[in-house]
TORPA-4810 file (N, C-alpha, C, O; in nm, 3 decimals):
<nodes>
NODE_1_1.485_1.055_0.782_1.430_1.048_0.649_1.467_1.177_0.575_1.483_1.278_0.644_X
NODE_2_1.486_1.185_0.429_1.576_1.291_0.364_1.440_1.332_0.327_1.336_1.270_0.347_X
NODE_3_1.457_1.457_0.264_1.319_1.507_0.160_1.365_1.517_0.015_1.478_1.530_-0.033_X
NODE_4_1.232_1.508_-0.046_1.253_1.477_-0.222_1.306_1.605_-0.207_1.296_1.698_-0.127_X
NODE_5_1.382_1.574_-0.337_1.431_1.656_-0.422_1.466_1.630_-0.611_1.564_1.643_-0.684_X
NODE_6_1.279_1.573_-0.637_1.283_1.519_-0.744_1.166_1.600_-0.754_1.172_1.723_-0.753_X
NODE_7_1.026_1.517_-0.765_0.904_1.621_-0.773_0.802_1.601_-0.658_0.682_1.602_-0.684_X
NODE_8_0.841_1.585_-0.547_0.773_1.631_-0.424_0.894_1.688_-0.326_0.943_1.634_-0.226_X
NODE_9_0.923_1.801_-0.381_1.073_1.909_-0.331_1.002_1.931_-0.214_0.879_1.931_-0.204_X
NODE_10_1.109_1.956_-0.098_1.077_1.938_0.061_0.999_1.861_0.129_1.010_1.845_0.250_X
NODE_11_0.898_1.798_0.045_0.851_1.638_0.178_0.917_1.567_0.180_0.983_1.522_0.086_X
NODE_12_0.916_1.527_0.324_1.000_1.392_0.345_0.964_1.285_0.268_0.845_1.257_0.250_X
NODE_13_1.072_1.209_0.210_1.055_1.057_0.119_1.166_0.975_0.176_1.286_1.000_0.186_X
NODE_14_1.081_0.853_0.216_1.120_0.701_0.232_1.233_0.669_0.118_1.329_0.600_0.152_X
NODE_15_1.225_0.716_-0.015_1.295_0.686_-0.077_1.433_0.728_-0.143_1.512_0.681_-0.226_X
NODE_16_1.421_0.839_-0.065_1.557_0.950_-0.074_1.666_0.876_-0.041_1.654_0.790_0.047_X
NODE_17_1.774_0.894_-0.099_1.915_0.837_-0.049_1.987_1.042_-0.075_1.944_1.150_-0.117_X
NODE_18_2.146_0.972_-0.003_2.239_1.068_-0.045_2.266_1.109_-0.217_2.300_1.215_-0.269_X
NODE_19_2.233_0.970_-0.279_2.276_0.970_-0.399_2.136_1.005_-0.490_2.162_1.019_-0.610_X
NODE_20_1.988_1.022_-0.454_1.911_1.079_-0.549_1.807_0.951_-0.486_1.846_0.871_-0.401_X
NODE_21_1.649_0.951_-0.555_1.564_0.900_-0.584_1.622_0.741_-0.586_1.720_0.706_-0.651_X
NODE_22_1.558_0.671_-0.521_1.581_0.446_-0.512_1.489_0.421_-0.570_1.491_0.322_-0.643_X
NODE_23_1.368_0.502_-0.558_1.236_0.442_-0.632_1.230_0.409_-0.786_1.259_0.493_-0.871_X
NODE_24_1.190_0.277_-0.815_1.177_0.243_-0.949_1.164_0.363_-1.069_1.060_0.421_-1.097_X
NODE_25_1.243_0.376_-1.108_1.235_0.518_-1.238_1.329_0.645_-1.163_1.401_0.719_-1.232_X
NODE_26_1.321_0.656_-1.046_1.373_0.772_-1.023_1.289_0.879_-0.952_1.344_0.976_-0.901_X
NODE_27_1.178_0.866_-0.947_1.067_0.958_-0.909_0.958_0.927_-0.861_0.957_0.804_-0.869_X
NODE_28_0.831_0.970_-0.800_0.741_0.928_-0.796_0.604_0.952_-0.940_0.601_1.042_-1.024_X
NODE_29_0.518_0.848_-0.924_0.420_0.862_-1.039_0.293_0.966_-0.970_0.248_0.947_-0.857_X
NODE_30_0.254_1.064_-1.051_0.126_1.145_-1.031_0.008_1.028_-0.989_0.025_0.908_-1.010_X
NODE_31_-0.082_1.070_-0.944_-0.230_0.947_-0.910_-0.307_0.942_-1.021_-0.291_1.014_-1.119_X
NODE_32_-0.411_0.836_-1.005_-0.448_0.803_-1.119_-0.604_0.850_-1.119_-0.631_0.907_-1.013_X
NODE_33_-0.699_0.842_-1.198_-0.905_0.852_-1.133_-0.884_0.799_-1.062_-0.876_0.879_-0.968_X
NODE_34_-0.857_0.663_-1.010_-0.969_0.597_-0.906_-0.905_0.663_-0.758_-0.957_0.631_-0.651_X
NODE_35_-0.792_0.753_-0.763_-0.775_0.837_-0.652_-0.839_0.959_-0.596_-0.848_0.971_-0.474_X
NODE_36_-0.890_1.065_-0.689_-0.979_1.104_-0.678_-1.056_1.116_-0.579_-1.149_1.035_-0.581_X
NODE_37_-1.053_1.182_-0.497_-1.157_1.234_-0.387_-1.092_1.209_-0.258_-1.152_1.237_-0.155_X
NODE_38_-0.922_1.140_-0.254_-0.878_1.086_-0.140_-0.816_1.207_-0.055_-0.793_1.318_-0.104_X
NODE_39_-0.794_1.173_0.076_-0.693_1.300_0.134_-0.558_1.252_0.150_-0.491_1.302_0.240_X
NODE_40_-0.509_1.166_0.079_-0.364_1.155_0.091_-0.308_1.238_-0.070_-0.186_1.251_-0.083_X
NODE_41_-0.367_1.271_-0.142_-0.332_1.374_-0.259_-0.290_1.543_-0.160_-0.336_1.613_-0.069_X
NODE_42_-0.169_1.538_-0.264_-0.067_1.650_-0.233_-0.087_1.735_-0.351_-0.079_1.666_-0.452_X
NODE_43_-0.113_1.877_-0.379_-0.104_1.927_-0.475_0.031_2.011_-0.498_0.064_2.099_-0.418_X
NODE_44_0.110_1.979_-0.612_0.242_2.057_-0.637_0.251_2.103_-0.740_0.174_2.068_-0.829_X
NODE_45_0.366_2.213_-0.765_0.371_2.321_-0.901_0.398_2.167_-0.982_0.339_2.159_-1.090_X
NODE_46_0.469_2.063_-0.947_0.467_1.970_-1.061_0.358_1.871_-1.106_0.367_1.804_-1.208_X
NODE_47_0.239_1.868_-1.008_0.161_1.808_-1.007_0.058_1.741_-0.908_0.036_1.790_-0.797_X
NODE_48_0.001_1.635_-0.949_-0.052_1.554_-0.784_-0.028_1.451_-0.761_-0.030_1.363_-0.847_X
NODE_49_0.004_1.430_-0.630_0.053_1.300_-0.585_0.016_1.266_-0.470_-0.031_1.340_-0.383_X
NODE_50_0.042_1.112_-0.463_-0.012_1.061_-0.328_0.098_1.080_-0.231_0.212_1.071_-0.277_X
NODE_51_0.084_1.104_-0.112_0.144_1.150_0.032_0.200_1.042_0.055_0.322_1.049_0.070_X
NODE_52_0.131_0.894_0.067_0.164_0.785_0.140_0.247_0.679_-0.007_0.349_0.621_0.031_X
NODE_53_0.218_0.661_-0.127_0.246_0.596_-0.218_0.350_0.637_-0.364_0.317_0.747_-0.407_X
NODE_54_0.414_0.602_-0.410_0.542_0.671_-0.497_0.415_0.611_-0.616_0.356_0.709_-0.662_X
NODE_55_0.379_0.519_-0.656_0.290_0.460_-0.711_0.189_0.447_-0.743_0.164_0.333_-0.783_X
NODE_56_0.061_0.556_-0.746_-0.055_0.480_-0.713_-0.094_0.403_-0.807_-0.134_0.308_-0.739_X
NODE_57_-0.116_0.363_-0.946_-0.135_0.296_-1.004_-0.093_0.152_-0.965_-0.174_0.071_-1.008_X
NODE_58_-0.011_0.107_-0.908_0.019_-0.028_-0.880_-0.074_-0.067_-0.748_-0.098_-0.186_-0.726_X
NODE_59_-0.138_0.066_-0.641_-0.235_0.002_-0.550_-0.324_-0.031_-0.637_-0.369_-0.143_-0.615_X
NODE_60_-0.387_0.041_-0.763_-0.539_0.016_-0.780_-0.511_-0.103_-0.902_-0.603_-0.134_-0.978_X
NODE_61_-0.408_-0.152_-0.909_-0.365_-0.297_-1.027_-0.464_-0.383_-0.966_-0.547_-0.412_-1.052_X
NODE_62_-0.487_-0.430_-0.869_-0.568_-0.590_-0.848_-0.648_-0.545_-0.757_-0.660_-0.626_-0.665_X
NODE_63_-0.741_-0.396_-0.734_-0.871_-0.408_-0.650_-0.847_-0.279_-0.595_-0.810_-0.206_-0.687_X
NODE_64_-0.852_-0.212_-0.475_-0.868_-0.094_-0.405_-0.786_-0.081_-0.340_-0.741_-0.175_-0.274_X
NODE_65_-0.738_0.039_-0.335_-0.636_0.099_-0.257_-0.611_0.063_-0.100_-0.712_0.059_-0.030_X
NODE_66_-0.530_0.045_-0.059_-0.586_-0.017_0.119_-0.540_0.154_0.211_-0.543_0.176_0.332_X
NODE_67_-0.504_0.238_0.110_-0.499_0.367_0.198_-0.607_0.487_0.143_-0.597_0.604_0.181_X
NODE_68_-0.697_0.448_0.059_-0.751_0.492_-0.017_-0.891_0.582_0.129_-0.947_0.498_0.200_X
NODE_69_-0.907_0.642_0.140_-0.964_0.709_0.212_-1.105_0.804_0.184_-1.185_0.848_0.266_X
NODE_70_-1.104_0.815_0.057_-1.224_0.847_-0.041_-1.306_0.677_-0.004_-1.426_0.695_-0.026_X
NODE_71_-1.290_0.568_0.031_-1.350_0.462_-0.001_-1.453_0.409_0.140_-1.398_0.368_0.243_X
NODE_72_-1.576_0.414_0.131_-1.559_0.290_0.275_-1.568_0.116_0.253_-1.578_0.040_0.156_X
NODE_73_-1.561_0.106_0.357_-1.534_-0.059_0.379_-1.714_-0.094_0.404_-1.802_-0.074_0.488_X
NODE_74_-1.699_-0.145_0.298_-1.819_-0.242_0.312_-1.837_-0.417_0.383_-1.874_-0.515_0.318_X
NODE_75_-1.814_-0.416_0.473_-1.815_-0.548_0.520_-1.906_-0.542_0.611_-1.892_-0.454_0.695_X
NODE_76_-2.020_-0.630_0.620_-2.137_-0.658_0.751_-2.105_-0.772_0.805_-2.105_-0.878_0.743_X
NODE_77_-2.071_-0.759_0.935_-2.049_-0.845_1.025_-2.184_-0.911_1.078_-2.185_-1.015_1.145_X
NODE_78_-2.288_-0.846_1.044_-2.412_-0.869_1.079_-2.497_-1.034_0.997_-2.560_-1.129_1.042_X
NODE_79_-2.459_-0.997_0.885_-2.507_-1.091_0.790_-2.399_-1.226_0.743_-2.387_-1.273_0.629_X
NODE_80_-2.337_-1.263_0.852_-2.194_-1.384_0.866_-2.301_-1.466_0.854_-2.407_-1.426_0.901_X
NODE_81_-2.297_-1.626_0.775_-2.362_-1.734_0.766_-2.311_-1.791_0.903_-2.189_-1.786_0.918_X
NODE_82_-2.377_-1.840_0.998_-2.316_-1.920_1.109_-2.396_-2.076_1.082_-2.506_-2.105_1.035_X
NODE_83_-2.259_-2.173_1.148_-2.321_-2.323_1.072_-2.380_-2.367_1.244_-2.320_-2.354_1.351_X
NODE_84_-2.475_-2.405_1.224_-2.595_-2.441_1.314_-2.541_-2.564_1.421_-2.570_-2.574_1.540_X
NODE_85_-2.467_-2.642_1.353_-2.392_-2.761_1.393_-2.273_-2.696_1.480_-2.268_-2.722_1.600_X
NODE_86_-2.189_-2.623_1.427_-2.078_-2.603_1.518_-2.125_-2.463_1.648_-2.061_-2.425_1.746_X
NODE_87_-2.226_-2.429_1.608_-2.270_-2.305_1.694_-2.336_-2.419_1.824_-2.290_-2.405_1.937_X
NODE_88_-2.420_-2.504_1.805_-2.479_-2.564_1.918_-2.353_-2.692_2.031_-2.375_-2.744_2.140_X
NODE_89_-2.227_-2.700_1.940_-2.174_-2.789_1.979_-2.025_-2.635_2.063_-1.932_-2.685_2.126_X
NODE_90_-2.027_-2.535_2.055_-2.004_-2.443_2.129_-2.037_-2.441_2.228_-1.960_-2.435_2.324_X
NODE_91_-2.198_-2.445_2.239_-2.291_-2.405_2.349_-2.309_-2.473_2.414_-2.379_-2.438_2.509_X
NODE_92_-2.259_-2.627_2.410_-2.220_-2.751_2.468_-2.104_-2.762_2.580_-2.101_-2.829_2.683_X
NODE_93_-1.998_-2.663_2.519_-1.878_-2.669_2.541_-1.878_-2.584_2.699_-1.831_-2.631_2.802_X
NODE_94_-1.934_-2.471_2.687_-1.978_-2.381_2.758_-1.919_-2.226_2.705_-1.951_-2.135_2.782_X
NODE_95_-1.866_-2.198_2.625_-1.811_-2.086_2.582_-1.913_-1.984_2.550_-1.879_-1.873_2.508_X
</nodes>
């Protein structure tokens, strides 16, 4: 993997070629608020950016970041509706 040499000079980027920047525009985009508080933000004389994303605005387009690390996961496994019918016809089965 090459390192930028656009505006994250010496980290390694996925998107480096011999010939310059592949990433859409040429560069990567600074983060946006809803990044804010994450630890994949890099601070540089050109600015801030995400570590893992050339983009962040296109993670937070349709919902939450999936590397977003400022965030937790709210999901309760506890409170799953279970259907009464297929749970007793399990317990039938012997499983």
């Amino acid at each position: 993997m090459l390192e930028c040499e656009t505006v994250k000079k010496g980290t390694p980027c996925p998107f480096m070629t011999p010939k310059g920047c592949s990433f859409n525009g040429g560069s990567c985009r600074v983060i946006v608020e809803q990044c804010e508080g994450c630890a994949n933000i890099i601070e540089l004389p050109t600015g801030r950016y995400c570590r893992k994303c050339p983009d962040p605005s296109a993670k937070w387009r349709f919902g939450r970041c999936n590397m977003a690390t400022h965030i937790k996961n709210n999901n309760n496994k506890g409170s799953r509706h279970i259907n009464p019918l297929k749970a007793a016809k399990r317990k039938t089965k012997g499983r």
